[in-house]
C-alpha positions as CSV (number, residue, x, y, z in Angstrom):
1,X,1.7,-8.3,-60.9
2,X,0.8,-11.8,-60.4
3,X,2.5,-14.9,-61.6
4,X,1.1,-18.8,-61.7
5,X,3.7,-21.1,-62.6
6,X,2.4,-25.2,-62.8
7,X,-0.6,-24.6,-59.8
8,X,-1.7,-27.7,-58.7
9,X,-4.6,-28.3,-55.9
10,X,-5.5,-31.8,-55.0
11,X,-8.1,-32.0,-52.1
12,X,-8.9,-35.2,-50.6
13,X,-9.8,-38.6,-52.1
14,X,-7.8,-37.4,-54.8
15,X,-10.4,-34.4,-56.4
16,X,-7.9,-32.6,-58.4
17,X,-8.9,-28.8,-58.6
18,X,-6.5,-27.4,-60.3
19,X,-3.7,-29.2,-62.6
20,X,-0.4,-27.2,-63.7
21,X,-2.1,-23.7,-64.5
22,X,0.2,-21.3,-66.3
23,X,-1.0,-17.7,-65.6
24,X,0.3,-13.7,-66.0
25,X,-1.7,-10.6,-65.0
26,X,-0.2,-7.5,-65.7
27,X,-0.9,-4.0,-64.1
28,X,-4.1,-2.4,-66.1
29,X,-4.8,-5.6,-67.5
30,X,-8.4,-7.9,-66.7
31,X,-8.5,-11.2,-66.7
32,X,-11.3,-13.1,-67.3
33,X,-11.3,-17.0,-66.0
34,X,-14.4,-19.2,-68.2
35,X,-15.2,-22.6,-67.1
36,X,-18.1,-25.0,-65.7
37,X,-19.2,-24.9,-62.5
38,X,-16.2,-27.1,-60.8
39,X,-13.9,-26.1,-63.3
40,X,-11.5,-24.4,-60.6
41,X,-11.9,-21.2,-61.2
42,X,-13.0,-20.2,-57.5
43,X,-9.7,-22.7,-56.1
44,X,-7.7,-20.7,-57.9
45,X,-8.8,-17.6,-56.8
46,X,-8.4,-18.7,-53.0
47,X,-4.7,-19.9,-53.2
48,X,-3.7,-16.5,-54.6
49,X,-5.6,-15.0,-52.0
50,X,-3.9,-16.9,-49.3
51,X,-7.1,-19.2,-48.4
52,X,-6.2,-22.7,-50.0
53,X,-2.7,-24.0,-49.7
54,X,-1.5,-25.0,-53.0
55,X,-0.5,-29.3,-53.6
56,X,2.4,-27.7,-56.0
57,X,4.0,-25.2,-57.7
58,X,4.2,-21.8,-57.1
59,X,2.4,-17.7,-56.7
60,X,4.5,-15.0,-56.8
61,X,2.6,-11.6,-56.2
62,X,4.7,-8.6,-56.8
63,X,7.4,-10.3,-56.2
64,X,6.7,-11.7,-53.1
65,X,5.0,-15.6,-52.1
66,X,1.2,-15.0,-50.6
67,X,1.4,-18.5,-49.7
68,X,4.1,-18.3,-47.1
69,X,3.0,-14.9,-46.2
70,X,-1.3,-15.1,-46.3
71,X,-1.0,-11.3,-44.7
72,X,0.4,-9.7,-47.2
73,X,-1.6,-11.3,-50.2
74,X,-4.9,-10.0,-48.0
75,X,-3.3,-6.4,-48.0
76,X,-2.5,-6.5,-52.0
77,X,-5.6,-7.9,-53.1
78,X,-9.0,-7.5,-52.7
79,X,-11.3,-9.8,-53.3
80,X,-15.0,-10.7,-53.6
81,X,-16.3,-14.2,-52.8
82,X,-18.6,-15.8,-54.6
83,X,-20.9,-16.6,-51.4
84,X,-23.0,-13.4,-50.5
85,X,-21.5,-11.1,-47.9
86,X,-22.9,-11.0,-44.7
87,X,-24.4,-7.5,-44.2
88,X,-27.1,-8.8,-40.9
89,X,-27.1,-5.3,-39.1
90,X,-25.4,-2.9,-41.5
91,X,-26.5,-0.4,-44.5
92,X,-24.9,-0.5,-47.9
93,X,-23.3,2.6,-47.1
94,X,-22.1,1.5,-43.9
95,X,-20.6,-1.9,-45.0
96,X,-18.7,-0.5,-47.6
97,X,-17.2,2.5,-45.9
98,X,-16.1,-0.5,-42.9
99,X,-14.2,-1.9,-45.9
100,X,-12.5,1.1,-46.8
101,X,-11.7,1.8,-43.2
102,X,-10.1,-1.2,-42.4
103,X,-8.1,-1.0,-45.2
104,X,-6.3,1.9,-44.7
105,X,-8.5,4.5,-46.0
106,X,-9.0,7.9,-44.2
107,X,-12.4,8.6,-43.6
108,X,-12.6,11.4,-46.0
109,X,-11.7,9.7,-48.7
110,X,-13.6,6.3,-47.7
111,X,-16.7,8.3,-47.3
112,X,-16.4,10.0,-50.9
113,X,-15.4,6.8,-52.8
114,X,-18.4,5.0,-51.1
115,X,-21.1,7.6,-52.2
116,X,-19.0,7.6,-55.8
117,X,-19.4,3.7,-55.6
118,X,-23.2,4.1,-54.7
119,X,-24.4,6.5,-57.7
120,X,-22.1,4.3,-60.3
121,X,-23.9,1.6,-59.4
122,X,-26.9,3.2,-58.9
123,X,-28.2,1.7,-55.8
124,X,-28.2,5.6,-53.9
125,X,-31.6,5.2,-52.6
126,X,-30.9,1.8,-50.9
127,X,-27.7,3.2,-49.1
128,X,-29.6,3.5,-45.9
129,X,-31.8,0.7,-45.5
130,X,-30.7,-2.2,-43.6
131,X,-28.8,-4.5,-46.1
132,X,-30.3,-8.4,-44.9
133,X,-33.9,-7.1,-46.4
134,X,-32.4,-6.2,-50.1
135,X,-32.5,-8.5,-52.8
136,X,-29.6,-11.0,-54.0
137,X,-28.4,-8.5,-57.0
138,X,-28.5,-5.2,-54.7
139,X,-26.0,-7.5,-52.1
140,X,-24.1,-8.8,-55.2
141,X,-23.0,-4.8,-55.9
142,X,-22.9,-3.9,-52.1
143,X,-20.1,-6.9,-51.8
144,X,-18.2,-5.1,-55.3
145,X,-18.4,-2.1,-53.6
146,X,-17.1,-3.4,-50.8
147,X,-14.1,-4.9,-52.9
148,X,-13.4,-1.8,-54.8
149,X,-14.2,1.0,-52.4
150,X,-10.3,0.5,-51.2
151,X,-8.5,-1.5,-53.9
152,X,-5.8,-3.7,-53.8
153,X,-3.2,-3.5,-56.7
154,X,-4.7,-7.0,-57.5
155,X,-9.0,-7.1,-57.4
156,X,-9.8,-10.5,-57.6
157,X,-13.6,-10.5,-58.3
158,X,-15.9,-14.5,-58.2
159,X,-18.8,-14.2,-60.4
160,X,-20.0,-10.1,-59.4
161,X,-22.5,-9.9,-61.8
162,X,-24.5,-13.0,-60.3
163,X,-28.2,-12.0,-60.0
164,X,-27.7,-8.0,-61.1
165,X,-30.8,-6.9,-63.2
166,X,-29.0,-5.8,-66.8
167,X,-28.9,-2.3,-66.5
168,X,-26.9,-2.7,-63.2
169,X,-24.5,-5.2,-64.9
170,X,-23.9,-2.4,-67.6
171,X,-22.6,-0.1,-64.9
172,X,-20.7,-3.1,-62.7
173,X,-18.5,-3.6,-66.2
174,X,-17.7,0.0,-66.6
175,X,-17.0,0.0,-62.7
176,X,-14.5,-3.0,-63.5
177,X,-12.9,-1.3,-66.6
178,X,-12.4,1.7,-64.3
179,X,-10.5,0.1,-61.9
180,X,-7.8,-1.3,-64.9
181,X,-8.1,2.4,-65.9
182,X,-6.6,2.9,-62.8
183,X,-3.7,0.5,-62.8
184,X,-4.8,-2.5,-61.0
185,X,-4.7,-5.8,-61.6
186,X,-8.8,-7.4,-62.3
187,X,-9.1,-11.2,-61.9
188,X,-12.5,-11.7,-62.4
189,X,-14.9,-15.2,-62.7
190,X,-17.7,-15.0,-64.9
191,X,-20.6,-16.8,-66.5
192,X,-21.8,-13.6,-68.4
193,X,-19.4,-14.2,-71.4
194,X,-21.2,-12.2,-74.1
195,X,-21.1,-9.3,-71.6
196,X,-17.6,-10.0,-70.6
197,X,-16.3,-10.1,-73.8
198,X,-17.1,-6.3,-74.0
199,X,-14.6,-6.1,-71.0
200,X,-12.0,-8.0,-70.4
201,X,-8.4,-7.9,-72.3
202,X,-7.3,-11.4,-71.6
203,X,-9.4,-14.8,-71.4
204,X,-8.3,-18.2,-70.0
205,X,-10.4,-21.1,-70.1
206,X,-11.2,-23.8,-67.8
207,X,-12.0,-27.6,-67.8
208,X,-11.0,-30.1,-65.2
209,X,-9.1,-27.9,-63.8
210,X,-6.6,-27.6,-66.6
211,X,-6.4,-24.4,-69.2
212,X,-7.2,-25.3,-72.5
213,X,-7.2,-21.9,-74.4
214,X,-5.9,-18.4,-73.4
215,X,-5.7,-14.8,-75.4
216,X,-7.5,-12.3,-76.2
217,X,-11.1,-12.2,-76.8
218,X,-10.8,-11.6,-80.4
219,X,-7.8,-14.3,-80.6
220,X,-10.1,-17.4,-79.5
221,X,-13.1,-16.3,-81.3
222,X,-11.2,-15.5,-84.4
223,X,-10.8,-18.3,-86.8
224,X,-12.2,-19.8,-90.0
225,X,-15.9,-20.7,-88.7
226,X,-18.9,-19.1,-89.1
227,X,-22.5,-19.7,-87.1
228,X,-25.9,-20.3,-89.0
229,X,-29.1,-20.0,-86.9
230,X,-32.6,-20.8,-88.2
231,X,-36.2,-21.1,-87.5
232,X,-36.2,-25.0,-88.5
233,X,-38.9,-26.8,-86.9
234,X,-38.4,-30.6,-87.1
235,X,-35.2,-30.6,-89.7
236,X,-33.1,-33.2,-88.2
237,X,-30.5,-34.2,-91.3
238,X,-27.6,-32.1,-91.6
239,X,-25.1,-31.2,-94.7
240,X,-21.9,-32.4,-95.1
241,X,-20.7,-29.1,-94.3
242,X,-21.9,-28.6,-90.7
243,X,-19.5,-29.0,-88.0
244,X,-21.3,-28.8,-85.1
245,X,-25.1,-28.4,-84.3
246,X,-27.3,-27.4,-81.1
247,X,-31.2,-27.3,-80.8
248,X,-32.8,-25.3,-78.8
249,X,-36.6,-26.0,-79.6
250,X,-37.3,-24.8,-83.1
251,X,-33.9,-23.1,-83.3
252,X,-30.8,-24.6,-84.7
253,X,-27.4,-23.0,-84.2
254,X,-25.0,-24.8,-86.7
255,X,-21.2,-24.1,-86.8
256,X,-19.2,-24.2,-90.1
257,X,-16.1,-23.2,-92.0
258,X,-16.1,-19.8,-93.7
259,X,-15.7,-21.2,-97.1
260,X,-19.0,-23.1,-97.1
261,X,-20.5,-20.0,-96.3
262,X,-22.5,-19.6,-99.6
263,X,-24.2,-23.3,-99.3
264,X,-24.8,-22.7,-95.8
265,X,-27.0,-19.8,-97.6
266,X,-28.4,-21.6,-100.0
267,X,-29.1,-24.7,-97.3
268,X,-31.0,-22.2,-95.1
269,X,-33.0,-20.2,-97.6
270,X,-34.3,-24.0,-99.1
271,X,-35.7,-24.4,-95.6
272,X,-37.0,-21.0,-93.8
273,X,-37.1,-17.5,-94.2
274,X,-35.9,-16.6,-90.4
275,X,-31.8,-17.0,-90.7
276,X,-28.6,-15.4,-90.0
277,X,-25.0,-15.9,-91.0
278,X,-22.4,-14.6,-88.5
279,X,-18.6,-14.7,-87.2
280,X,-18.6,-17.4,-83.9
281,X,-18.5,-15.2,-80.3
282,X,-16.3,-16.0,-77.3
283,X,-19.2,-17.6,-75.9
284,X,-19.4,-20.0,-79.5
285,X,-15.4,-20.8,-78.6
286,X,-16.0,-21.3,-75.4
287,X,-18.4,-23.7,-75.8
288,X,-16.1,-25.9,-78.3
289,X,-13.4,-25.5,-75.9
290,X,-14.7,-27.1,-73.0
291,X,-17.1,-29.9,-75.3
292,X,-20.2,-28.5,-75.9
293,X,-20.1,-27.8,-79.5
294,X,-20.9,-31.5,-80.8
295,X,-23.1,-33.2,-83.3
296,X,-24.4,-34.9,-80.3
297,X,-26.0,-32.0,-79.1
298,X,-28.8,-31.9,-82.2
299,X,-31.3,-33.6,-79.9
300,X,-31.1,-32.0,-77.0
């Protein structure tokens, strides 16, 4: 569906956005691109789309270069920006059905997948009001809608879940699964990694523009360490054993191998009664990955 073969995006006074990214999305397959804000996440997205022109290297969309032909990258994808949607003057039912129209769809069909979209999402009884007065999370699944009410074979989707309450985000990921279910193509940004990880088949990670891990979820969190958290007020000396430590007030989130497992036990139980022992997440990896996962990070 979509190949990225040595991407690079330098803008001006010599900000380089992206740096020789290697990607493949296949058919049924989503994608989930992790990184700090300014990572490149949302540059990448836009030079597949047909938005940035790429410094080097080279897109190929089913077969085909959306970079010398922007037109027909907007007809295969659809895509959801990270900036809200401007909806001044429209419903939610209305924008989204627009969408669908000018995308091909027959008003029929447009008009049932838009009042599908509405109840899976559950914003039905907002379908009618004028969009500019709802709030940020409401827009955030209008502008979804909008991207999914007439799918591309490739749905490229910039942070979606920004500002949805948690029962909405519940529904927005089994919205995005659906649309794999169907055979396209998801590309999705997203800061919610413990939700993603529910999600998304494939992860690539982010920093400076470069990818410094790809694979499954289970791939990157998979390994040989383990993650202790305790109730530790004031314990600032650490065992040989610990390979990494964050603080977060009284809590203290240490990383180590599986082997020292039993003196991580031991360690704890000598200091509180409020522990637990557990494999590292995506979100653990993730944080390793892009140099968050430090000693340094104790004090904090």
């Amino acid at each position: 569906m979509l190949h990225i073969e040595s991407l690079t995006k330098v803008y001006r006074r010599g900000v380089r956005a992206n740096d020789g990214i290697d990607l493949d999305v296949r058919a049924g397959q989503v994608v989930g691109l992790l990184g700090h804000n300014g990572a490149g996440k949302t540059t990448l997205l836009g030079q597949v789309v047909g938005l940035i022109r790429p410094t080097a290297g080279r897109i190929t969309l089913l077969g085909r270069d959306p970079v010398g032909d922007p037109a027909y990258a907007r007809r295969v994808c659809s895509f959801q920006p990270q900036a809200q949607a401007p909806l001044t003057g429209v419903t939610p039912r209305q924008a989204i059905a627009m969408v669908g129209r000018i995308r091909g769809g027959s008003r029929v069909d447009i008009d049932r997948r838009t009042a599908d979209l509405l109840a899976a999402l559950d914003i039905e009884k907002w379908a009618d009001s004028p969009a500019e007065r709802l709030s940020g999370g409401v827009r955030r699944l209008i502008a979804f809608g909008m991207a999914a009410v007439a799918p591309g074979r490739l749905v490229m989707l910039d942070e979606p879940t920004n500002d949805v309450d948690p029962v909405r985000r519940r529904l927005l990921w089994t919205r995005i699964r659906a649309l794999a279910a169907d055979g396209h193509a998801v590309v999705l940004v997203t800061h919610n990694i413990s939700e993603a990880e529910r999600t998304i088949d494939h992860v690539v990670v982010l920093d400076d523009g470069r990818v410094v891990a790809a694979g499954s979820p289970t791939t990157l969190a998979a390994g040989s360490e383990m993650k202790l958290e305790i109730t530790a007020p004031g314990e600032d000396s650490l065992p040989r054993w610990a390979r990494a430590a964050r603080r977060q007030g009284d809590r203290l989130t240490v990383t180590l191998a599986k082997a020292d497992a039993g003196l991580a036990v031991d360690w704890a139980r000598s200091r509180s009664s409020t522990f637990s022992l557990q494999p590292t997440s995506l979100e653990d990896a993730y944080v390793g990955l892009t140099g968050g996962g430090s000693r340094a990070h104790l004090a904090a």
